[in-house]
C-alpha positions as CSV (number, residue, x, y, z in Angstrom):
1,X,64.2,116.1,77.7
2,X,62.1,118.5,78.9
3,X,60.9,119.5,82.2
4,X,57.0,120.1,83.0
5,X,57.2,124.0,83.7
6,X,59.8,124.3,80.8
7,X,57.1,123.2,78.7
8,X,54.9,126.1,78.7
9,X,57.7,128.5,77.2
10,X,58.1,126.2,74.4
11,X,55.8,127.0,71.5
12,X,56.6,123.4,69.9
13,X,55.6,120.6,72.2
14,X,51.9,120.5,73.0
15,X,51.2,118.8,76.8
16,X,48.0,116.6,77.7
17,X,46.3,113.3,78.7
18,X,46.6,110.3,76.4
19,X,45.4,106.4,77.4
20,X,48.7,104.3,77.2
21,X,48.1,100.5,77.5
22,X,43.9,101.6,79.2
23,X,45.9,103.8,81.6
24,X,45.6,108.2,81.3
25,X,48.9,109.6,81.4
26,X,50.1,113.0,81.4
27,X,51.8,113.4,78.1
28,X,54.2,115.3,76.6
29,X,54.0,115.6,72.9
30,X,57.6,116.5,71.7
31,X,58.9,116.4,67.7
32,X,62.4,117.7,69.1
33,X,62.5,113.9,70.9
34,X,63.1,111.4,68.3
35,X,61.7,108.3,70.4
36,X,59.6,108.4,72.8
37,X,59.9,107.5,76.5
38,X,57.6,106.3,79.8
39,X,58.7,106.3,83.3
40,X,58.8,102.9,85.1
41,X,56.5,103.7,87.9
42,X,53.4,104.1,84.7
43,X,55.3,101.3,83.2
44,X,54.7,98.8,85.9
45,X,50.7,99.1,85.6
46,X,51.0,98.4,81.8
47,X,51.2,94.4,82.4
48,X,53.2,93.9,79.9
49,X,57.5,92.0,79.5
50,X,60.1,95.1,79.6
51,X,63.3,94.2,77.4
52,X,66.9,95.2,78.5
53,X,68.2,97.2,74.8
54,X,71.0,95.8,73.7
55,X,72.5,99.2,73.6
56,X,71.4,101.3,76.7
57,X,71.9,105.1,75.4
58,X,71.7,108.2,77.5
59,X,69.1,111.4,77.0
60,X,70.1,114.9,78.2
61,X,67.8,116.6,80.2
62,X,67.5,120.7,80.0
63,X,69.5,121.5,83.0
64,X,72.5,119.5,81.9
65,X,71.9,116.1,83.8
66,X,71.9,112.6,81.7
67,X,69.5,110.5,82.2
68,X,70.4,106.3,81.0
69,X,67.8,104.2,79.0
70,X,68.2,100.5,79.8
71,X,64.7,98.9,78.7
72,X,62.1,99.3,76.4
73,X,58.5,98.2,76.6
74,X,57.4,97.2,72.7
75,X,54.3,97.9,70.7
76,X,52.3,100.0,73.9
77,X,48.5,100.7,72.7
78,X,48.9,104.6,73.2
79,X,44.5,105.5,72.4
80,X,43.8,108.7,70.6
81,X,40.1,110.0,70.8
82,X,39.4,106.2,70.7
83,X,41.8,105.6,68.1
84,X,44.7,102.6,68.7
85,X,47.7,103.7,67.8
86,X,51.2,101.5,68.0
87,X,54.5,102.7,70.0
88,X,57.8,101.6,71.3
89,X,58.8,103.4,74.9
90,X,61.8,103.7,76.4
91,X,61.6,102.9,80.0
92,X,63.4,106.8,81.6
93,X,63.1,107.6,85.4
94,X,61.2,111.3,84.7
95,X,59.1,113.0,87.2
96,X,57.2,115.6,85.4
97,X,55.8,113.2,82.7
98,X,54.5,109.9,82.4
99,X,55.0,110.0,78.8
100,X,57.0,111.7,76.3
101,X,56.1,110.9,73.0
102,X,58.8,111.5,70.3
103,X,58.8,112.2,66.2
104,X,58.6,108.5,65.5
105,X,55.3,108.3,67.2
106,X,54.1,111.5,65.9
107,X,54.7,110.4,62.0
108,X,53.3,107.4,62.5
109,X,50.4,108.7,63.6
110,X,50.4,111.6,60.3
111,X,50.5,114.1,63.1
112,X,50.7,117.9,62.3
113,X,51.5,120.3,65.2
114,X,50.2,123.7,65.3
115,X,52.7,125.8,67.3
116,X,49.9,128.7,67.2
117,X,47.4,126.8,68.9
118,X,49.3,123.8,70.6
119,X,47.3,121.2,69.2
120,X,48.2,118.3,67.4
121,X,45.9,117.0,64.4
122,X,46.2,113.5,63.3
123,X,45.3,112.9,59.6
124,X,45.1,109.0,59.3
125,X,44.7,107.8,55.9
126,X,40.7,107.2,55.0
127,X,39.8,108.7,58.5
128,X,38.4,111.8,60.0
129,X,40.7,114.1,61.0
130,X,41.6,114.1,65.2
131,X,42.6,116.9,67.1
């Protein structure tokens, strides 16, 4: 997991505001993070049931620390450029994002992320092209 200020010397996540459940978050869009992740105190304005996992799991954080994932709020609204999009986030207690979204996300979505420019471009099927 990464930290806000250790974002900017990475040339592969791209950081930004997306609408999560009608709410702006500050996002971070990651491909090294396989899932994707909110923290509870954005979590607890969605208005929607958490679920314990049956298998809690633990994410390592940058500076060595691990972080446990115990619940998971299911099929979130995460809004594009006015496009609905579907995800499942892990409920992690992060202080330098309200969001991480992970490759899961991302390919659902038919994301492509330029490294060059830090954007992110998603190429629904039959739809113009969002960036």
């Amino acid at each position: 997991m990464r930290r806000r200020q250790d974002s900017e010397a990475y040339p592969d996540v791209v950081t930004g505001i997306l609408t999560v459940q009608s709410y702006d978050v500050y996002a971070l869009i990651d491909p090294g993070s396989t899932l994707s992740y909110v923290t509870p105190y954005v979590a607890m304005e969605f208005g929607i049931e958490q679920e314990q996992l049956h298998e809690p799991f633990s994410v390592s954080t940058l500076v060595g620390e691990s972080i446990v994932a115990v619940r998971i709020y299911r099929d979130c609204v995460v809004t594009v450029r006015g496009r609905d999009t579907m995800a499942d986030l892990r409920e992690l207690r992060m202080i330098d994002f309200d969001v991480i979204m992970g490759m899961y996300w991302l390919y659902s979505c038919f994301a492509k992320l330029d490294c060059q420019t830090r954007t992110v471009r998603f190429e629904f099927l039959n739809e113009s092209v969002i960036e």
